[in-house]
N, C-alpha and C positions, 0 to 999 in steps of 0.2 A: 746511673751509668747506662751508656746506649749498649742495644743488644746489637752484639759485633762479634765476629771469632779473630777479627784484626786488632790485637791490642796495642798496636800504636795508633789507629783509631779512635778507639778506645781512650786513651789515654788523649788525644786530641782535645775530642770532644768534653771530657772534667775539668782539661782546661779552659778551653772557652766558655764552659757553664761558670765557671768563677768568677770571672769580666774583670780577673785578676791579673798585674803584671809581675815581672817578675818571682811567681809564684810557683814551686815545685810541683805537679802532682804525679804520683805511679800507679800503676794497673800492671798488672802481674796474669801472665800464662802460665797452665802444665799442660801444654799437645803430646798428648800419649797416641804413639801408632794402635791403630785401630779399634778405636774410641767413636763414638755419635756424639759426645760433647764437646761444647767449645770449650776450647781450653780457656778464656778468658771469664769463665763462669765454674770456675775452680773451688771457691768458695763455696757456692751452692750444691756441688758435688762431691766436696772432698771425702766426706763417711762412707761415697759410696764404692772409694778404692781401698778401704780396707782390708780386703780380703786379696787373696792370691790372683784374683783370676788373670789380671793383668804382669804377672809375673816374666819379667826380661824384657816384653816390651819396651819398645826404642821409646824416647822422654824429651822434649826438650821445653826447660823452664826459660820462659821469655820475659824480662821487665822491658815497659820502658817508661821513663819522664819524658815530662811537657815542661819545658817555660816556656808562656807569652813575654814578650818585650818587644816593646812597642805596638807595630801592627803585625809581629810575626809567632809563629808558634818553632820553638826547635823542640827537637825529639829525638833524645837518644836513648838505643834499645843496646841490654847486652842478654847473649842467648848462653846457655849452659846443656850440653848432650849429655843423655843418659840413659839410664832404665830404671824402670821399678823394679826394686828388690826387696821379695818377701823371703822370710817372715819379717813384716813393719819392728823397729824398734819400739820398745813399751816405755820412750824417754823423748823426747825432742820436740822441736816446735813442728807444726804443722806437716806439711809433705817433705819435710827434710828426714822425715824417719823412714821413706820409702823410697825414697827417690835415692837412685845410685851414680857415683862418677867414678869416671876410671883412675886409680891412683898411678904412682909413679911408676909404681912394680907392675903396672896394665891390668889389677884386681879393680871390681866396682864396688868402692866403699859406698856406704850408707854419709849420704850430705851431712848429717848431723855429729858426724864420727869426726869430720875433717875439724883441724884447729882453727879459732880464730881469723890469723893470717893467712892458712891455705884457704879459707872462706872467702876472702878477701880478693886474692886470686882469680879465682875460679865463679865465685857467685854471677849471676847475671845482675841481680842491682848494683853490686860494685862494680860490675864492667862499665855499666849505663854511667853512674856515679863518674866514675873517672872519663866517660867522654862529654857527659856534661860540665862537670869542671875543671878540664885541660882547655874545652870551647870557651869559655867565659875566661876563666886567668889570662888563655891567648890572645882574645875578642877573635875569635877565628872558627866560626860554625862550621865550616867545610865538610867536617866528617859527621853533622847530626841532619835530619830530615828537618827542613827548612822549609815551612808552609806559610804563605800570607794570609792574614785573617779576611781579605774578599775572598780569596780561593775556598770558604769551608761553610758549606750552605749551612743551610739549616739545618737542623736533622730530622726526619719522615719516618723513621724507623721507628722501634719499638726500645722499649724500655729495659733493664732486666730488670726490674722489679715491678713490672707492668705485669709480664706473662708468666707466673709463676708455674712453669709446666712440670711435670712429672720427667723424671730424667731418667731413661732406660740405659744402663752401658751394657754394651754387648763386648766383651771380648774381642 
């Protein structure tokens, strides 16, 4: 994966390293306000928000997919607002145990508290999800990021698995 804090970028670029058509791929953000990490490098940081310090801090969880078809790339992103809310659940997958969204009654549940179909809802890959395949059932990309494969150079950057750096967050 390229080093990017733009994860539909991001997500571009996994696509065209496939030389794949038709092919799904996702890349996944957490941009926590006032953080020094990219949020697309989440993965590699994630043990390091365990702790409170990021507590109520504003959150926004970004997917997006790529299909190639043909010579083009679409990319649809869906974004999810929040905070992080400690104390982390000692139950859940991933940053769904810290990560909060506002429910019906304007409290901020813990992501992993929500049902099934309120996930459904509200997730950003299910946002992404359903404007990727409402575009394709329609044939009607309108609403996704529509790149031609001349328009996406090379890429000059860096890797993330090239610069494995040391990751400071600072509150």
């Amino acid at each position: 994966e390229i080093l990017s804090p733009d994860v539909e970028l991001v997500v571009l670029y996994k696509s065209k390293d496939t030389k794949l058509n038709n092919i799904v791929v996702e890349d996944t953000a957490l941009n926590v306000e006032g953080s020094d990490f990219m949020g697309t490098q989440i993965k590699h940081i994630y043990e390091q928000l365990g702790d409170d310090k990021f507590n109520g801090h504003k959150t926004t969880w970004e997917v997006s997919l790529c299909m190639k078809k043909d010579e083009y790339f679409y990319i649809a992103t869906g974004k999810t607002e929040g905070i992080l809310k400690y104390p982390a659940l000692d139950f859940g997958y991933h940053f769904d145990r810290i990560l909060a969204i506002k429910n019906d009654k304007g409290e901020y549940q813990h992501f992993e508290l929500y049902t099934p179909e309120e996930k459904q809802l509200i997730g950003p890959r299910f946002k992404a999800l359903r404007l990727l395949t409402t575009a394709i059932e329609k044939n009607d990309y309108s609403q996704l990021k529509i790149i031609h494969e001349k328009d996406v150079p090379l890429w000059g950057g860096q890797y993330q698995e090239e610069k494995k750096q040391e990751k400071k967050i600072k509150p």
